[in-house]
C-alpha positions, 0 to 999 in steps of 0.5 A: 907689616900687618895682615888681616883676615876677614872671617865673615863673608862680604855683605852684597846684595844683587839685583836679579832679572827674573824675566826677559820679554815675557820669558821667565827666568826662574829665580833670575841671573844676576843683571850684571852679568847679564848686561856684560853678557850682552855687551860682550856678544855685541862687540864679538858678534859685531866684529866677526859678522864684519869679518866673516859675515852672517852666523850659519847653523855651523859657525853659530857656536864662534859667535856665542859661546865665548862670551858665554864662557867668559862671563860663566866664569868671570862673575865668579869670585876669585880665590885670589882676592875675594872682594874681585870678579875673576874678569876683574883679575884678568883685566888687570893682569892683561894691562900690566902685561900690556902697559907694565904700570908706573913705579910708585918713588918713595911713597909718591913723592917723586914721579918716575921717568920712562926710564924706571918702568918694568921692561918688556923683558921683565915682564913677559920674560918667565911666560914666553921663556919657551918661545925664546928657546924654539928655533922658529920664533926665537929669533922674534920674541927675543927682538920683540922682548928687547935688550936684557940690560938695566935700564940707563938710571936704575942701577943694581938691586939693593940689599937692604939689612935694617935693624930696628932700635928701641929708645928711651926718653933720655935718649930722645931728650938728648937727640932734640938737645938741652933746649927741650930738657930745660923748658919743660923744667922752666915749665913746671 
């Protein structure tokens, strides 16, 4: 398997807003962010004035500052994967923990069963192996977690040990059959 390496930085271009109702905002924030800023606010603001009512001089900091800190630091670049958000990563990073993903069966040809998914146990097992240790929540994150077995239709991990062989033309002559060999003499 190849790997590649970009040596030059993507070429982006964003759009900033330089000013909000009259107020300016020097060289500008980036209106993506900005409109997930403002799409976060009103979905946490909106739910905790649900819950708890109207923002006091105290509890103001509950309804803003998260989503401030989540998109400060999402719209940064990840170290992982250069082209992505961070908030990007930790989306796909919750689904997968969420939902697990559906197993791709050799190259797509075959659609997997329920069975084939990655449990629940493989995947939240090495992040909450100190929950399943304690006694208090040992009992419930083990039950929650599920059993430790291989799903019924998946069996034991494979070992695979290929050892790549180069052949020659004659070699391919003699695996298509004499068929071959005798047009292509028929031919010239």
């Amino acid at each position: 398997m190849r790997i590649g390496k970009t040596y030059t930085p993507h070429f982006e271009v964003e759009t900033r807003q330089h000013e909000i109702v009259g107020f300016d905002l020097g060289e500008g924030i980036p209106r993506r962010a900005l409109i997930m800023w403002l799409v976060l606010t009103l979905v946490w603001s909106g739910g905790l004035v649900l819950i708890l009512g109207a923002p006091s001089k105290i509890t103001f900091t509950i309804y803003f500052l998260p989503p401030l800190l989540t998109v400060v630091y999402g719209v940064q670049r990840s170290r992982r994967t250069d082209r992505r958000w961070n908030i990007t990563n930790w989306s796909v990073a919750i689904r997968y923990l969420a939902l697990g993903h559906r197993p791709i069966i050799n190259g797509g040809r075959r659609a997997s069963t329920r069975s084939e998914y990655i449990g629940r146990r493989g995947r939240w097992g090495p992040r909450v192996a100190v929950l399943t240790e304690s006694a208090a929540l040992g009992g419930a994150v083990e039950k929650w977690l599920g059993p430790d077995e291989v799903p019924a239709g998946a069996g034991p991990a494979l070992s695979l040990a290929a050892r790549p062989r180069l052949y020659g033309p004659d070699a391919v002559a003699k695996a298509h059959g004499r068929k071959a060999t005798a047009r292509r003499k028929g031919d010239a």
